[in-house]
TORFIMAR-43259 format. One record per residue (C-alpha): residue in three letters; y, x, z. Coordinates in steps of 0.1 Angstrom, whole numbers, plus 5000, padded with zeros to 4 digits. Example, Ala and Ser with C-alpha at 12.3 -4.5 7.8 and 13.67 -1.06 7.14 Angstrom:
BEGIN
Ala495551235078/Ser498951375071/
END
This chain:
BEGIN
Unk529248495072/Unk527548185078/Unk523948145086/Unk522348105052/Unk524748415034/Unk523048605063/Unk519548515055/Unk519548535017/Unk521648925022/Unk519349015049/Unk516949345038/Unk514749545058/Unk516649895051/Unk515050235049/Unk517450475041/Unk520450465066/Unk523550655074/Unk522250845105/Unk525751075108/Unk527750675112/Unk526950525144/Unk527150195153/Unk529650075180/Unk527849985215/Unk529749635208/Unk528249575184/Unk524649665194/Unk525549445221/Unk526449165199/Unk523249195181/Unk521249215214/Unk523548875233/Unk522648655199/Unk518548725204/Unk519048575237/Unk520048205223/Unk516448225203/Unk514347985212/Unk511348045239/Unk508547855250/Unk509747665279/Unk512447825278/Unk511148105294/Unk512848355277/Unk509448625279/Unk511448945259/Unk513349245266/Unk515149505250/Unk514649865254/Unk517550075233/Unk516450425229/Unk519750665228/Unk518450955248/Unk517751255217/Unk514651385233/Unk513051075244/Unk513250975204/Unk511551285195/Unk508651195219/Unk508550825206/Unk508550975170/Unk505251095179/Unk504250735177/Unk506150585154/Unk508250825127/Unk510750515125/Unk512650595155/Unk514350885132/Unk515550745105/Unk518050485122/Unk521350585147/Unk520050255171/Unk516050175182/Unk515649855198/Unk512549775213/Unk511449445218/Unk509049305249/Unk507449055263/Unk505948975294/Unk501848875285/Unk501448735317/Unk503648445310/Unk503448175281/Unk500148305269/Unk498847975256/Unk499047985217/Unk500448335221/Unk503848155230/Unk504948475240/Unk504948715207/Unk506548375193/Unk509148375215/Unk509848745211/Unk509448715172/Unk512248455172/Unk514548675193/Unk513848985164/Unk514548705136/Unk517948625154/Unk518648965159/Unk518149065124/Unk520648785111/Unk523248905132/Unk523249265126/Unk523749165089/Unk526348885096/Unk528449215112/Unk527549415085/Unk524749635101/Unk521749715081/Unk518549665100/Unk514649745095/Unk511749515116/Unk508649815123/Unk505449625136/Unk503549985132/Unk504850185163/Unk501350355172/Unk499650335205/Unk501250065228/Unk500050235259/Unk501750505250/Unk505350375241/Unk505250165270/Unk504650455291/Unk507650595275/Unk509650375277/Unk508850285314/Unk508049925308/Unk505649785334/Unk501849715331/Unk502549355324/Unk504449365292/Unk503549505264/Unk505849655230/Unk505749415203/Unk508249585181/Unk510849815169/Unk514349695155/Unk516250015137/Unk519849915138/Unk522350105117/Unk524650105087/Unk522650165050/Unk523250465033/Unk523150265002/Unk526450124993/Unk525049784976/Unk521949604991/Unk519449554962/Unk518449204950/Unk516049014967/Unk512549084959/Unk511148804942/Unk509548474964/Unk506748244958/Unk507647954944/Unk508547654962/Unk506447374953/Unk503747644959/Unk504247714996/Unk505247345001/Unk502547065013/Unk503446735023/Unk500746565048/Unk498046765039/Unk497347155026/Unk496847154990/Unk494547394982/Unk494547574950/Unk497247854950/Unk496248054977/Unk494048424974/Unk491448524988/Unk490548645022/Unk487448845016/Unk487949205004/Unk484749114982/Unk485849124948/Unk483348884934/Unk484948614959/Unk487948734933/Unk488948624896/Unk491048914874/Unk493948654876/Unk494348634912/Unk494049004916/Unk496649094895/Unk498948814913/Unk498149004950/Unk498749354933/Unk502149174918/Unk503049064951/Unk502549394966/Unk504449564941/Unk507749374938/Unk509049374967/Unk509749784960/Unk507149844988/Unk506550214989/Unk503350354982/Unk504350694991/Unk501550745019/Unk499050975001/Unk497151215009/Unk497851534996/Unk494651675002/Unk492451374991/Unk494851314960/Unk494651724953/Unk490951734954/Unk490651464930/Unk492751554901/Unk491251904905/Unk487551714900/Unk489451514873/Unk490851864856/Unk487151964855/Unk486151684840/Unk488851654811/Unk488852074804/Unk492652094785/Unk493051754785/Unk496851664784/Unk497952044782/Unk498452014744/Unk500851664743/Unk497851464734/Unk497651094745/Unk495751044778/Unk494650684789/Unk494750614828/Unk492450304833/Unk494150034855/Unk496050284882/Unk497250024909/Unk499850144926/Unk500150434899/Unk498950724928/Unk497250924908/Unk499250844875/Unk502050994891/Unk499951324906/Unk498751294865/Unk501751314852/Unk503051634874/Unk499551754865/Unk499751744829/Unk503851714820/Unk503251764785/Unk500651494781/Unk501351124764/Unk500250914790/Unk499850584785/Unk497850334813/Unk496050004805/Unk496249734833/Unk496549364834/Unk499749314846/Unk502949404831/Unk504149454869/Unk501949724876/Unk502749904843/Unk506349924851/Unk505650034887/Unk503350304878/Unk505850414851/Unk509050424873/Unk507050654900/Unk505750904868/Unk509050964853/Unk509250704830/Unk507450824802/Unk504150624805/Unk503350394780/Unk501450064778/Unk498149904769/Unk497649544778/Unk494349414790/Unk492349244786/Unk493249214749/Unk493048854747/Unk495848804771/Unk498249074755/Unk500748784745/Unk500448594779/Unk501548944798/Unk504249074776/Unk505548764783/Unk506948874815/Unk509149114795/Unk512749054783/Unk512549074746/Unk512249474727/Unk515849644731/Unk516749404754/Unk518649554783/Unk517349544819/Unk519649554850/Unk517049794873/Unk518449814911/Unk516650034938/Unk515949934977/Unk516850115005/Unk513850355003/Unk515450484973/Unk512450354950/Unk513050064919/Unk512749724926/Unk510749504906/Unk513349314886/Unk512448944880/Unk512648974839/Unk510849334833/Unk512349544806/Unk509749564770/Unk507749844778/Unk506750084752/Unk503150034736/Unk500350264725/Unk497450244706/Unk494050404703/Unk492450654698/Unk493250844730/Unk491951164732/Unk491051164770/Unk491050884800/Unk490950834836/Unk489750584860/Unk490150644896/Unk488650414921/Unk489250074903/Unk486250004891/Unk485449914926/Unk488049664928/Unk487249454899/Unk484649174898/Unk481549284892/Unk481149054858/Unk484149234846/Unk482749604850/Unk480849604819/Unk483749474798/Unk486049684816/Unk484050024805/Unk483149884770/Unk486849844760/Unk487550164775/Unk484750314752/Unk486650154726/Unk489950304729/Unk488350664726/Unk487950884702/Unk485051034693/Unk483951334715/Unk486751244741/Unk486151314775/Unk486451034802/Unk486751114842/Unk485650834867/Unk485750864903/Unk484650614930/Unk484150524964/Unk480150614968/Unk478350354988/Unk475450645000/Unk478450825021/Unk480450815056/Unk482150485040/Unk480250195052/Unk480250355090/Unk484150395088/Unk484650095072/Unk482749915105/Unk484750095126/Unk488450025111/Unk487049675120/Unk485849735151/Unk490349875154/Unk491049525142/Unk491749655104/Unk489749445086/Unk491849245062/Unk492149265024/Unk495649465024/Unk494149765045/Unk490849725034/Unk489050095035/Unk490150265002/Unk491150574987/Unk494350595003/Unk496750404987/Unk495550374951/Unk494350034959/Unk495349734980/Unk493449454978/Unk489749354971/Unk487249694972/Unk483649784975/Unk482250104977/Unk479750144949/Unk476050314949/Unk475950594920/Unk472850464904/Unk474750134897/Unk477850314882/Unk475650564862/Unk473350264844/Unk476750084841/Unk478050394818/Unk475450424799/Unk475650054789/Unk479050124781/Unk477750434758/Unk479150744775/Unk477050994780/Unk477151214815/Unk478051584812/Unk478051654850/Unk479651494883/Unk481651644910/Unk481151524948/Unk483651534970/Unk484651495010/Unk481051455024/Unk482751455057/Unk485651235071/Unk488751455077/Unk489051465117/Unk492451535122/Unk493651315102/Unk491751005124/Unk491851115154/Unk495650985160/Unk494250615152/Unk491150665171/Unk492950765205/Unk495250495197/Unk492450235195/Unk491050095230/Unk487849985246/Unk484550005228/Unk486550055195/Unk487450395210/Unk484350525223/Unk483050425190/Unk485950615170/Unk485550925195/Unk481650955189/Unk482050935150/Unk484551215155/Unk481951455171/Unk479251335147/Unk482051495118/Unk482751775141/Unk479451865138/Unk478251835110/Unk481352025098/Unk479052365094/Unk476352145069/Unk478852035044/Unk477752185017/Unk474352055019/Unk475751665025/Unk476951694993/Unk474851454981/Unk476251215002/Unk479851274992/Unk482450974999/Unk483751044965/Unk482051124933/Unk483551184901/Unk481351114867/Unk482351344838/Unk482051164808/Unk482351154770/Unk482350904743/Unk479551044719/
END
């Protein structure tokens, strides 16, 4: 296989065949190719740890869960001491992972790059690896379970990445996690990106995810339990339309969002049986565009992860239309522009029916967000894709909003408020503590004080109530 079959088959695998081991030879192979990458100065700053030993993967798994799913972990470091300038080092090592990658799949091994391997310190200890170095990565090495790799997720275009003498502005997103610095276009495009490449948005929280559509049953009272149609209002990665779906089986779901992308991957992870309503209206045409025509046929393919991939033409997706009897909208009003919130609840009002009820959660700005917010960026977690939302219903641009605002907003819209549910007035401390005794320096003693501040307060929560991260409005269309 020459060089560029290798790099257009190449796919970072998730599911392998963990009862077929992989030769030493071959590992070997893999390992002697990495050393011909280039290195600043040819100084050749990496190593490579390979983990065999049963119970030293189970105490690495601790770290990082990756170590388990793949017969062969290689772990990749460098030496920090050494061609530091322009971090020449993590270069260097990043070229020797690239090489290795297109070797294992010129030999026909399957092979997954894992940047998220937990606390450094830790692993390094592990794995012996002196003071000076430090882990920049984990190669998984194996053969896929799946007998066919899936297509390649789609790429930005060419003439979009490509400038000639000078950076052309104009096709890039944001960087702020502000969505005013955001238009509706280019948030859709980012949530699009996200989506296509099959990544999997499996990572909820069953408790935080639980809690809500227990709020949400509340606030819809036999909503979905007698096959009428529900409307979930622009569900991202389709979280909660999913947990919707299991919630209410007999329901006729249907979602509006602005992308025909995100329709189709919110419908694939609720059992395909989730309709569509384009929006905003005027650009119905322009985003059923994406779609091969009505009855055409779609090849679909899945990844390794054993979730769809986005296919470059999108099958025609089945439409509904109003009146709905019941809706949802779950932590995205705080990711759309603020110009667009108005319109966004107004055309909402419009799909209902008379009477029906409507349940909106978000992030509540008077809460434990804004402290934990400044202290994922104290851990150096402060870009768009991980900014501090419900876990993982967004990703992308998100502000936690204060309830007055999102009350006055409603009753612009015309709903009236039967009640409101508040939820988690206090972070869940198990559930950060792993990242905060990860984290090092000042970002730890921070993380370790807002840990006993939680702790306790842990015998008040009921009376923080009013402070609740997340509040849910229960609504209804008069």
């Amino acid at each position: 296989m020459d060089v560029g079959e290798a790099i257009l088959r190449r796919r970072s695998v998730r599911r392998f065949d963990r009862s077929r081991g992989v030769p030493r030879e071959l590992v070997m192979r893999v390992l002697d190719a990495a050393r011909f990458a280039p290195s600043s100065c040819n100084l050749q700053t990496w190593d490579f740890v390979v983990v065999e030993d049963a119970a030293l993967k189970q105490r690495l798994s601790e770290q990082t869960k990756s170590v388990l799913v793949a017969p062969v972990n290689v772990f990749v470091v460098y030496d920090r001491e050494l061609a530091k300038e322009g971090l020449a080092n993590v270069q260097s090592a990043s070229a020797a992972i690239m090489t290795m990658l297109l070797k294992a799949t010129s030999l026909g091994l399957a092979s997954l790059w894992v940047n998220a391997i937990g606390d450094h310190d830790r692993v390094r200890e592990l794995l012996g690896v002196p003071a000076e170095y430090d882990v920049l990565a984990l190669v998984c090495l194996g053969y896929a379970a799946d007998a066919e790799p899936p297509p390649a997720p789609e790429r930005r275009p060419l003439d979009e990445v490509t400038h000639v003498d000078r950076f052309v502005s104009g096709g890039q997103l944001p960087r702020s996690p502000d969505p005013d610095a955001w238009t509706l276009e280019q948030i859709g495009t980012y949530l699009k990106r996200k989506l296509q490449s099959g990544t999997r948005f499996n990572k909820a929280d069953p408790r935080f995810v639980a809690g809500v559509i227990e709020a949400v049953k509340t606030a819809l009272p036999g909503a979905g339990e007698d096959g009428t149609p529900v409307l979930d209002v622009l569900p991202g990665t389709g979280v909660f339309t999913e947990a919707l779906a299991k919630a209410w089986p007999r329901a006729r779901l249907a979602v509006l969002e602005s992308t025909a992308e995100n329709h189709f991957f919110a419908n694939r992870r609720s059992g395909n049986h989730v309709a569509f309503v384009p929006w905003p209206a005027e650009a119905r045409a322009a985003i059923l565009a994406r779609c091969a025509p009505p009855g055409a046929k779609v090849q679909i393919a899945r990844e390794s992860g054993g979730l769809v991939v986005m296919p470059r033409i999108l099958p025609y997706p089945e439409l509904a239309e109003p009146p709905f009897h019941a809706a949802t909208c779950l932590f995205r009003l705080e990711a759309l522009p603020s110009a667009w919130r108005p319109r966004l609840l107004a055309d909402v009002f419009a799909q209902l029916a008379r009477g029906a009820p409507f349940a909106l959660a978000f992030t509540s700005r008077r809460s434990w967000h804004g402290p934990a917010y400044a202290l994922r960026r104290r851990l150096g977690r402060d870009s768009v894709e991980v900014a501090p939302t419900p876990d993982p219903n967004v990703i992308g641009p998100y502000e936690a909003l204060a309830p007055g605002v999102v009350r006055d907003l409603v009753r612009a819209a015309g709903f009236a408020i039967r009640g409101e549910s508040a939820l988690f007035p206090l972070p869940d401390v198990e559930r950060l503590r792993p990242r905060v005794l990860a984290a090092k320096g000042a970002a730890r003693v921070l993380g370790r004080v807002f840990l006993v501040l939680a702790a306790a307060l842990r015998p008040f929560e009921s009376l923080l109530r009013p402070f609740a991260r997340i509040r849910v409005l229960h609504l209804v269309r008069p």
